[in-house]
C-alpha positions in Angstrom: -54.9 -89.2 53.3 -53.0 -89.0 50.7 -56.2 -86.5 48.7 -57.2 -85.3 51.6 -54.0 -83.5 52.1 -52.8 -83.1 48.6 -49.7 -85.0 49.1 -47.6 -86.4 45.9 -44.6 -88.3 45.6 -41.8 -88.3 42.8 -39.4 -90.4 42.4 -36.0 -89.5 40.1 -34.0 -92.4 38.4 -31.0 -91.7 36.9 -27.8 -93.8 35.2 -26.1 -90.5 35.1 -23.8 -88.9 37.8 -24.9 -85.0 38.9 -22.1 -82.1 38.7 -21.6 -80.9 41.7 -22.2 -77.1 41.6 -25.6 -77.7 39.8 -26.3 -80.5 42.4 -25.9 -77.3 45.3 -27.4 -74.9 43.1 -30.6 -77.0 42.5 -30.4 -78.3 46.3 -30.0 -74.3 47.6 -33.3 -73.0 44.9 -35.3 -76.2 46.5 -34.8 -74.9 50.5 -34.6 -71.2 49.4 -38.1 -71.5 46.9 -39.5 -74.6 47.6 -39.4 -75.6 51.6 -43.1 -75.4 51.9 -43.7 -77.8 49.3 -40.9 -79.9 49.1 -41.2 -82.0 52.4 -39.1 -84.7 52.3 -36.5 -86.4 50.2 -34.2 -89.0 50.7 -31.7 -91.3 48.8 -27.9 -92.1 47.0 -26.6 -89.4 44.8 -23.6 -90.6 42.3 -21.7 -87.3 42.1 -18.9 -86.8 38.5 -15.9 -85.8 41.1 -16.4 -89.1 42.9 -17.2 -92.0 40.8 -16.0 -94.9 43.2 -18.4 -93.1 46.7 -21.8 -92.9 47.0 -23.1 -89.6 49.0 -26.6 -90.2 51.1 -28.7 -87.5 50.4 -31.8 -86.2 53.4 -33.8 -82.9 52.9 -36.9 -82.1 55.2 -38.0 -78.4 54.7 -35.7 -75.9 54.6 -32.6 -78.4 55.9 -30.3 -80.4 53.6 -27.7 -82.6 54.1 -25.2 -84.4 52.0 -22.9 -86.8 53.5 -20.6 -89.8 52.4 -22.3 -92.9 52.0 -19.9 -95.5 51.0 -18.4 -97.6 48.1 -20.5 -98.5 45.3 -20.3 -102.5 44.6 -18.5 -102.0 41.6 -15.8 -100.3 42.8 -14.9 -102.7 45.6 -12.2 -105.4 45.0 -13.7 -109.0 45.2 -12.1 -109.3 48.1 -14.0 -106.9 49.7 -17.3 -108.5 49.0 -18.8 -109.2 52.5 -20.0 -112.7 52.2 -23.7 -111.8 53.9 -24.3 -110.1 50.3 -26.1 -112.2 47.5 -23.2 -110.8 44.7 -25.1 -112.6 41.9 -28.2 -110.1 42.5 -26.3 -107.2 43.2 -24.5 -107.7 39.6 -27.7 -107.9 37.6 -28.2 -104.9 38.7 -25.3 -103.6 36.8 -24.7 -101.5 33.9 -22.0 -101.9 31.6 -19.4 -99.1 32.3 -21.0 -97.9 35.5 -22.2 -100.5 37.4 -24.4 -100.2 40.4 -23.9 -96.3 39.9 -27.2 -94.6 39.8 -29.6 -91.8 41.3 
């Protein structure tokens, strides 16, 4: 199906928090430019102006939305750890200086 219908996927990694004005700019040239090809994406954005909150990124066609996500594991205080999460794995994860931030 994938062939059949020309369909690709990309995926964009990052240790490295977006500004927010280019984040809106880029988001607003992908719905204005791009809806037709551009049909879905998804996933956490780390913005500069908010280094403890994730935002949760959706965009399908010509709609986006940004909205707050939550706290990212490094900024919560241990007692804030909810005890259903394996900490151990979460904190492999991490980068010095930044954590579990990421894109």
């Amino acid at each position: 199906e994938l062939e059949e219908y020309d369909i690709s996927s990309f995926v964009y990694r990052r240790r490295r928090p977006f500004h927010p004005l280019r984040l809106k700019q880029t988001m607003t040239l992908i719905t204005n430019t791009m809806a037709s090809s551009v049909i879905r994406m998804k996933g956490f954005v780390w913005l500069c102006t908010r280094n403890d909150l994730y935002g949760d990124l959706n965009q399908a066609g010509a709609l986006y939305e940004l909205a707050p996500g939550g706290v990212w594991f490094a900024a919560l205080p241990d007692e804030a750890w909810d005890e259903g999460i394996d900490r151990a794995a979460v904190e492999r994860e991490f980068e010095e200086g930044i954590g579990d931030r990421r894109q």
